[in-house]
C-alpha positions as CSV (number, residue, x, y, z in Angstrom):
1,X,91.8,163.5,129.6
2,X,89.9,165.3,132.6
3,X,90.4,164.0,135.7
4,X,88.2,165.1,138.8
5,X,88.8,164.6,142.3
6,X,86.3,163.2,145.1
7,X,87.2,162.8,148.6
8,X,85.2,162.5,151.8
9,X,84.9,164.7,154.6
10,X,88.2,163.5,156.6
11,X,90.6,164.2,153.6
12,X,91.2,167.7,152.8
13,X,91.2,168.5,149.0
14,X,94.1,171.3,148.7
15,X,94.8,172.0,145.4
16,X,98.4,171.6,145.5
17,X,98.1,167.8,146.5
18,X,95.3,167.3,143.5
19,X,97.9,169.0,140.9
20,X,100.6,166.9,142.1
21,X,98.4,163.3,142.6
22,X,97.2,164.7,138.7
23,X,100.5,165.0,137.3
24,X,101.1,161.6,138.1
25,X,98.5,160.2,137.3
26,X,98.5,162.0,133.8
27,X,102.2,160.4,133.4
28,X,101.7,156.9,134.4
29,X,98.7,156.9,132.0
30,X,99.9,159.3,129.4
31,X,99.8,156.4,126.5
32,X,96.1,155.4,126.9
33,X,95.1,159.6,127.1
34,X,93.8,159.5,123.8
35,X,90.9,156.6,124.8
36,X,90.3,158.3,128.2
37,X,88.0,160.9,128.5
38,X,88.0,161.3,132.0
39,X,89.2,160.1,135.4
40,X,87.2,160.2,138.6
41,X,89.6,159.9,141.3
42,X,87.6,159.0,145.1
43,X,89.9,159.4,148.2
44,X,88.2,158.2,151.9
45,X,89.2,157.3,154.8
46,X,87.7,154.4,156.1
47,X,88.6,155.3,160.0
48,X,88.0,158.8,159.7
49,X,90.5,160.4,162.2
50,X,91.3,157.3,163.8
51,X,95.2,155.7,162.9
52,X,95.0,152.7,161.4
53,X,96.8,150.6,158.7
54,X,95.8,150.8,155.2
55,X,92.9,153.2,155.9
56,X,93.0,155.1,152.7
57,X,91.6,153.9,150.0
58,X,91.7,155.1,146.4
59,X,88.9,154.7,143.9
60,X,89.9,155.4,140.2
61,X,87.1,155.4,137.9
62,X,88.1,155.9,133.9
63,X,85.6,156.6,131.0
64,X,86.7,155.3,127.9
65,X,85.5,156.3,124.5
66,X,83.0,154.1,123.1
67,X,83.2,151.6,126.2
68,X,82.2,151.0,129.6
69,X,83.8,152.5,132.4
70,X,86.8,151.1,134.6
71,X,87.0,151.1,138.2
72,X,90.0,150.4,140.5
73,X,90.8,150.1,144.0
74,X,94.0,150.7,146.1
75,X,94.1,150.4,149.7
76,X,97.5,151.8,151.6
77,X,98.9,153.9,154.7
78,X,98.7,157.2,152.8
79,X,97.0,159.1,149.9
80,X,100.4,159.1,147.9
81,X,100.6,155.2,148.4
82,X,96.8,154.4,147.6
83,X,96.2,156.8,144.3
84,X,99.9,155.3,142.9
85,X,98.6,151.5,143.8
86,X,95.6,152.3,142.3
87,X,96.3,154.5,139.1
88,X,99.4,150.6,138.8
89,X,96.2,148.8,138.7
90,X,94.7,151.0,136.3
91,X,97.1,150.9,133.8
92,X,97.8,147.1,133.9
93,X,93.9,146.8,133.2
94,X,94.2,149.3,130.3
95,X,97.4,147.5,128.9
96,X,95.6,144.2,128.8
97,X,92.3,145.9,127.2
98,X,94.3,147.5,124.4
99,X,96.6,144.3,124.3
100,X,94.1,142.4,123.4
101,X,92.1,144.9,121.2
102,X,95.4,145.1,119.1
103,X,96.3,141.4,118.9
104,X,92.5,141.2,117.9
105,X,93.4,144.0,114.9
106,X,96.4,142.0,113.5
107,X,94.1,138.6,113.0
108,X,91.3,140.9,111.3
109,X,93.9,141.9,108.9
110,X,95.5,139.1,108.2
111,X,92.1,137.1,107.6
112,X,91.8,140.1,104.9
């Protein structure tokens, strides 16, 4: 699972902040990492310099094999805040995909 980072021109991109925001989202998603082929993560902030609540938002796009892209959103106060929200929503749209794929599995073999 590759994931690449995207942010606009008011967030800065250091490297130590992607390969922390990375790691977690590589753990929170680490059981789905064999159906992801990649994760585009999009950072902005909608104010620009300007203070404001709930300015950052998080975009997290995942490719799956074989099917259509996911996109999620997360708005909060901070980067750490929006990319967890968001990389949540992610994985509570990849557990109900796979859920369901599954529960459609066991009828298929029982029908066999």
């Amino acid at each position: 699972m590759k994931i690449q980072f995207n942010t606009d021109k008011t967030i800065s991109g250091e490297e130590r902040n992607q390969n922390h925001f990375t790691s977690v989202i590589e753990e929170n998603l680490k059981r789905f990492e064999s159906h992801i082929t990649r994760i585009e993560v999009h950072l902005s902030d909608e104010n620009g310099k300007k203070e404001a609540i709930n300015d950052t938002l998080c975009l997290l796009e995942a490719r799956l094999e074989g099917r259509k892209p996911i996109a999620v959103s997360c708005k909060a106060d901070s980067e750490a805040l929006a990319i967890s929200g968001a990389t949540d929503k992610l994985k509570s749209t990849l557990n109900t995909i796979f859920g369901r794929l599954h529960d459609q599995e066991k009828m298929i073999s029982k029908i066999q």
